[in-house]
DSSP file (Angstrom, degrees, kcal/mol; ACC not computed):
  #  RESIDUE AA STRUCTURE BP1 BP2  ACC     N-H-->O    O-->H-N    N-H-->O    O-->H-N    TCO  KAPPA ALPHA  PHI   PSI    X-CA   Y-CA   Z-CA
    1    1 A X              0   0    0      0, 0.0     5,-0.2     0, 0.0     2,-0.2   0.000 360.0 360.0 360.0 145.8   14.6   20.8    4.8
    2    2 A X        -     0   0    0      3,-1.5     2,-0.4     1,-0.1     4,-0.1  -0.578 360.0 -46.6-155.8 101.5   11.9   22.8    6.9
    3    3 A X  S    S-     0   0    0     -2,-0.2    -1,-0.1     1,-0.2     0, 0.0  -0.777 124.2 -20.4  83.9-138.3   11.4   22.4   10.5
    4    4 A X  S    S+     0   0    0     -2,-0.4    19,-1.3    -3,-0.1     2,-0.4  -0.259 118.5  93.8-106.3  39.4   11.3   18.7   10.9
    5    5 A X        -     0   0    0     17,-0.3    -3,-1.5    18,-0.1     2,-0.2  -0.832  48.4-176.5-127.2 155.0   10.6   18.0    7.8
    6    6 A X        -     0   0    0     15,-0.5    15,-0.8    -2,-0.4     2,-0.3  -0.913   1.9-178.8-163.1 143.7   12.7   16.8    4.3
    7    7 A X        -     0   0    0     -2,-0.2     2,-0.2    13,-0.2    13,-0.2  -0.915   9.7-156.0-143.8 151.3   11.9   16.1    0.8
    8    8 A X        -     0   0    0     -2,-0.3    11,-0.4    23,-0.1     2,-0.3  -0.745   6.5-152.9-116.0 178.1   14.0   15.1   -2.3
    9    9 A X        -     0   0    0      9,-0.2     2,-0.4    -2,-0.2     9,-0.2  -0.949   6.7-171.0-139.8 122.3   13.2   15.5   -6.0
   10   10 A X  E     -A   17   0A   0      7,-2.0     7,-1.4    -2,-0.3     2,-0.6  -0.968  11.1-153.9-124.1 114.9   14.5   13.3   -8.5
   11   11 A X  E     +A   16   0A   0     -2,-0.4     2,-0.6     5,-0.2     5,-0.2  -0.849  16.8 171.6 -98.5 115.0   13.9   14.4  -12.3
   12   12 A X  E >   -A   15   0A   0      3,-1.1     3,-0.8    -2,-0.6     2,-0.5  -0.693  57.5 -61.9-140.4  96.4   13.8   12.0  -15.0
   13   13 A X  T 3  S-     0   0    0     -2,-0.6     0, 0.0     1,-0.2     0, 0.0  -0.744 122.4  -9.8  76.2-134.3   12.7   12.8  -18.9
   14   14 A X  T 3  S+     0   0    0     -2,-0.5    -1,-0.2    -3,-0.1    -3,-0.0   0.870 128.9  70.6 -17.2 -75.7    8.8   14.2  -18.4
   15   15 A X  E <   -A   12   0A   0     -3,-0.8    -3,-1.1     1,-0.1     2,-0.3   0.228  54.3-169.0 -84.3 169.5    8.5   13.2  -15.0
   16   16 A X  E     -A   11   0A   0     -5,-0.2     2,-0.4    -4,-0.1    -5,-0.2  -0.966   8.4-159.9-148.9 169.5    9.6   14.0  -11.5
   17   17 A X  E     -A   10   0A   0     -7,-1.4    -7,-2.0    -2,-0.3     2,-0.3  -0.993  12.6-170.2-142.3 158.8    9.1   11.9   -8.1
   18   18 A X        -     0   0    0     -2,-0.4     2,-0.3    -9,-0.2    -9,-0.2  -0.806   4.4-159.3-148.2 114.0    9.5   13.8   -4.7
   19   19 A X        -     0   0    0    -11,-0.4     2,-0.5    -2,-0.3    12,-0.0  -0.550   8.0-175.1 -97.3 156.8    9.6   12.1   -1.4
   20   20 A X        +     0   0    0     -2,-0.3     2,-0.3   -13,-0.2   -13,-0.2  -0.972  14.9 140.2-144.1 147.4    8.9   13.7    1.6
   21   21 A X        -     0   0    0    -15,-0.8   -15,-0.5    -2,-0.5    -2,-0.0  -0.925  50.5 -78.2 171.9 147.5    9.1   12.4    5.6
   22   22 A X        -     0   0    0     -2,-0.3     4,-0.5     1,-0.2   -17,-0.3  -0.362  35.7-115.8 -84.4 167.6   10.1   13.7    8.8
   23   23 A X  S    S+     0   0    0    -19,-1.3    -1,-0.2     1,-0.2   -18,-0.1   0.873 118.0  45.0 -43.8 -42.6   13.6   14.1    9.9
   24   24 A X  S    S+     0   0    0    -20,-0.4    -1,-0.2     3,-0.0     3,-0.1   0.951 115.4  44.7 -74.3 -35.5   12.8   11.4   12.8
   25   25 A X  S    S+     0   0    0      1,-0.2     2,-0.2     2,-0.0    -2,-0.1   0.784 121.7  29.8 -53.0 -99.1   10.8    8.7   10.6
   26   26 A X        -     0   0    0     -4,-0.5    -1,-0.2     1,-0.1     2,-0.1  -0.496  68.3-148.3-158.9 122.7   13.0    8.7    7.8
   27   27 A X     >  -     0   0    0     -2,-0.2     4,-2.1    -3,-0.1     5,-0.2  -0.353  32.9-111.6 -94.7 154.5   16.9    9.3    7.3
   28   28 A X  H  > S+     0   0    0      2,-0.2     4,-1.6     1,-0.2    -1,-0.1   0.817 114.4  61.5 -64.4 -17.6   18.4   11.0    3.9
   29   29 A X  H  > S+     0   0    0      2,-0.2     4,-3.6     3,-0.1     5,-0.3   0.948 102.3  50.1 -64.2 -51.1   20.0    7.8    2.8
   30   30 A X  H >> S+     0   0    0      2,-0.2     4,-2.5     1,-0.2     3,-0.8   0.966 112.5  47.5 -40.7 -65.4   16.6    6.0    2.6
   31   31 A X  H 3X S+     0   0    0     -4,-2.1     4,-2.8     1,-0.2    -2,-0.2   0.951 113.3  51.4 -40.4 -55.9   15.0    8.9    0.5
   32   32 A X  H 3X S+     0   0    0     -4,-1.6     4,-1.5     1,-0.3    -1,-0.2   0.702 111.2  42.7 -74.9 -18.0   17.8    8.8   -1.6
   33   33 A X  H <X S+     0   0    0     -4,-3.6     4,-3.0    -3,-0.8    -1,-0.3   0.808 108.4  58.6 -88.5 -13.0   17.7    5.3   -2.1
   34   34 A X  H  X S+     0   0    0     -4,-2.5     4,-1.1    -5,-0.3    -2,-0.2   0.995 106.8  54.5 -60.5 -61.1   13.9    5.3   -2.7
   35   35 A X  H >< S+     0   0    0     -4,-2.8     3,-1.5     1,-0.2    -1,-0.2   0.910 104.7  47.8 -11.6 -80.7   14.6    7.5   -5.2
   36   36 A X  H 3< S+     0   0    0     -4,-1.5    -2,-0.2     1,-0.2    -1,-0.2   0.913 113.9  49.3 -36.4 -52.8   17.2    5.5   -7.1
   37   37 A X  H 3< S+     0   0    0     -4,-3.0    -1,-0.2    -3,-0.1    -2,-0.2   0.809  83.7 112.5 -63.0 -25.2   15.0    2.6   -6.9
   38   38 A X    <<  -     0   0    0     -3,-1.5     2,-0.3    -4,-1.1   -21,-0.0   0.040  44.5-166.7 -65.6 163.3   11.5    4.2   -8.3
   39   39 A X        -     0   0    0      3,-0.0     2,-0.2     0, 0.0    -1,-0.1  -0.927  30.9 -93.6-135.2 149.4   10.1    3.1  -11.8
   40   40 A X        -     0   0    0     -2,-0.3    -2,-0.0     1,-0.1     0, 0.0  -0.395  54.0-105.7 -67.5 125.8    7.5    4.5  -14.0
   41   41 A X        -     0   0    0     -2,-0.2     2,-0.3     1,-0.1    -1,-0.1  -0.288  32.6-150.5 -65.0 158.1    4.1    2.8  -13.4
   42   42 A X        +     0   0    0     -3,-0.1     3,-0.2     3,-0.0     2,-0.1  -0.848  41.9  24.4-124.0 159.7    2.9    0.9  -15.2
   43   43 A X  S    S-     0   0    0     -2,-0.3     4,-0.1     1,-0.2    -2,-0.0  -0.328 101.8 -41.7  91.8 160.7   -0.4   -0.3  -16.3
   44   44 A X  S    S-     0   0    0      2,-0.2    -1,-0.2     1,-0.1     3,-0.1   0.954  77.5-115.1 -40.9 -64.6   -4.1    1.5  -16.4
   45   45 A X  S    S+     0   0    0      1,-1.0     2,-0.2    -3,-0.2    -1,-0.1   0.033  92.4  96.7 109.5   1.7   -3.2    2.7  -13.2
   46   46 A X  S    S-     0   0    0      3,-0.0    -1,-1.0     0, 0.0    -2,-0.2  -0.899  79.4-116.9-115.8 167.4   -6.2    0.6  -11.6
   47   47 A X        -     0   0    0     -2,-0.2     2,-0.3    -3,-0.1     3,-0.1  -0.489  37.0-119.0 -81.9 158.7   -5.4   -3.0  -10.0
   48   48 A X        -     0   0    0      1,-0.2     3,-0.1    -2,-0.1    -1,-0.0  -0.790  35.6 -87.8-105.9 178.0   -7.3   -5.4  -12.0
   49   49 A X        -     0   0    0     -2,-0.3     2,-0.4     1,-0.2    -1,-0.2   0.215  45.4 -94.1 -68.3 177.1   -9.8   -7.4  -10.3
   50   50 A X        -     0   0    0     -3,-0.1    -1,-0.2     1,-0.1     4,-0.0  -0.741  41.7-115.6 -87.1 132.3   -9.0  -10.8   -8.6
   51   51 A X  S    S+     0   0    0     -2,-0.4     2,-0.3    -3,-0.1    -1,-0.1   0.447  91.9   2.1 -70.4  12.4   -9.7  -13.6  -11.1
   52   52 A X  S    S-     0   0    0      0, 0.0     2,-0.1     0, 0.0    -2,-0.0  -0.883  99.1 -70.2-169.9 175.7  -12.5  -15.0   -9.1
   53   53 A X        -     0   0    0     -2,-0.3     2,-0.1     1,-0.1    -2,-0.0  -0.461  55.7-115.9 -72.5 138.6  -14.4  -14.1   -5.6
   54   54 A X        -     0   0    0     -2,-0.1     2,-0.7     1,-0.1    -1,-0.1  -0.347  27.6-110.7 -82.4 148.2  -12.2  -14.7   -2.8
   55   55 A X        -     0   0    0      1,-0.2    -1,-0.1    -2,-0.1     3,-0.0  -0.608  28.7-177.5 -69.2 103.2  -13.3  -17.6   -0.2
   56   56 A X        -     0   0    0     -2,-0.7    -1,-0.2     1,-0.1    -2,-0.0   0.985  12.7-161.2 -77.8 -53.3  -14.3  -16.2    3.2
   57   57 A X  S    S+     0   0    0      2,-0.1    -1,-0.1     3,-0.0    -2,-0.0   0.119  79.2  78.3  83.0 -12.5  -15.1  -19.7    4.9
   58   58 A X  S    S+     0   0    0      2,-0.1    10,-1.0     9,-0.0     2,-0.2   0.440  74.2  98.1 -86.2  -2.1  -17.2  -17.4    7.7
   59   59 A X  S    S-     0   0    0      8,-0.2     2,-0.3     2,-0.0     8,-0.1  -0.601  74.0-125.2 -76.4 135.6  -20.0  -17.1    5.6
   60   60 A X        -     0   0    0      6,-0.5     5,-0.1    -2,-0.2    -2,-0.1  -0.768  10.9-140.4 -78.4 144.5  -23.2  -19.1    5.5
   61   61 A X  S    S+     0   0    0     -2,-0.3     2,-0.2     1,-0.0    -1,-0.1   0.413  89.8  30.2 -90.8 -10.6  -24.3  -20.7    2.5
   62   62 A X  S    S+     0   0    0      2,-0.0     2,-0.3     0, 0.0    -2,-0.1  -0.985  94.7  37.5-130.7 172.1  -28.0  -19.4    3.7
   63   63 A X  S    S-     0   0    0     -2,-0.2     2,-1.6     1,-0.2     0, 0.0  -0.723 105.1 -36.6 114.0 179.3  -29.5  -16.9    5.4
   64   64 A X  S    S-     0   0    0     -2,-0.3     2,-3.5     1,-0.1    -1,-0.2  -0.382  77.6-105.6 -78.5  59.8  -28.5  -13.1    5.4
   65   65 A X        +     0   0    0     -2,-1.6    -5,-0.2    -5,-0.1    -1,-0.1   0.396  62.7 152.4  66.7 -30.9  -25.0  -13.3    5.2
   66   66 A X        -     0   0    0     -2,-3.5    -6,-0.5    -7,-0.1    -1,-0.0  -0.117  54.2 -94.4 -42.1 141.8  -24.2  -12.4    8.4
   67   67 A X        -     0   0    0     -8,-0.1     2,-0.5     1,-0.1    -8,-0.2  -0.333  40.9-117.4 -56.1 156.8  -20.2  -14.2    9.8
   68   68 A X        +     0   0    0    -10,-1.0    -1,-0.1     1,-0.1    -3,-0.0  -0.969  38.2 179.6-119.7 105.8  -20.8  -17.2   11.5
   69   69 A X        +     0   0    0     -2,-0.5    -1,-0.1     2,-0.1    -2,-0.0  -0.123  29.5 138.5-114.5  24.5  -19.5  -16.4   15.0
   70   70 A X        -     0   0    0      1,-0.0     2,-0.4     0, 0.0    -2,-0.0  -0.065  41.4-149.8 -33.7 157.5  -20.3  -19.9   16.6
   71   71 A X        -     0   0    0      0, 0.0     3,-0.1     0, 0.0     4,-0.1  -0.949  17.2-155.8-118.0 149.7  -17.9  -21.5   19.0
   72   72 A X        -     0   0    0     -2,-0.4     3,-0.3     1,-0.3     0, 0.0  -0.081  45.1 -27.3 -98.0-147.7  -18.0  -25.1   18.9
   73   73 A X  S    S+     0   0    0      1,-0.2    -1,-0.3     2,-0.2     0, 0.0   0.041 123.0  21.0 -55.5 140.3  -17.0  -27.6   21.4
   74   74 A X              0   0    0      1,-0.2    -1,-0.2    -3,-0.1    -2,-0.1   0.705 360.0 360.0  52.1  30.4  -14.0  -26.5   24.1
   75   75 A X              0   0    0     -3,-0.3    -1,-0.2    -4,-0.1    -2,-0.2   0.262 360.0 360.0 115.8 360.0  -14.6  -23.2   23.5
């Protein structure tokens, strides 16, 4: 602890994890189970992309692009 502040450190093989949070956010049992729980990442370490372009449904199909901020009938 320092001030209002507290960190753990959890060592495992290689690696280490350290959480850190103030005294009012975040109590020592929570750190200490966020500890317990972490895993080693996995992956590149980037997300991969979404497997196709996501659907806006505010978009015009011409035009610049701009959201389509009509309102129709009753308001």
């Amino acid at each position: 602890m320092h001030g209002s502040r507290h960190d753990y450190t959890a060592v495992r093989g290689d690696h280490y994890i350290r959480l850190a949070g103030q005294l009012a956010d975040v109590d020592r049992p929570a750190l200490k189970a966020a500890l317990a729980g972490a895993r080693p990442a996995t992956g590149t370490g980037t997300p991969s992309p979404p497997p196709r372009p996501v659907e806006r449904g505010d978009l015009p199909t011409s035009g610049d692009g701009a959201p389509d901020n009509e309102v129709g009938p009753g308001g």
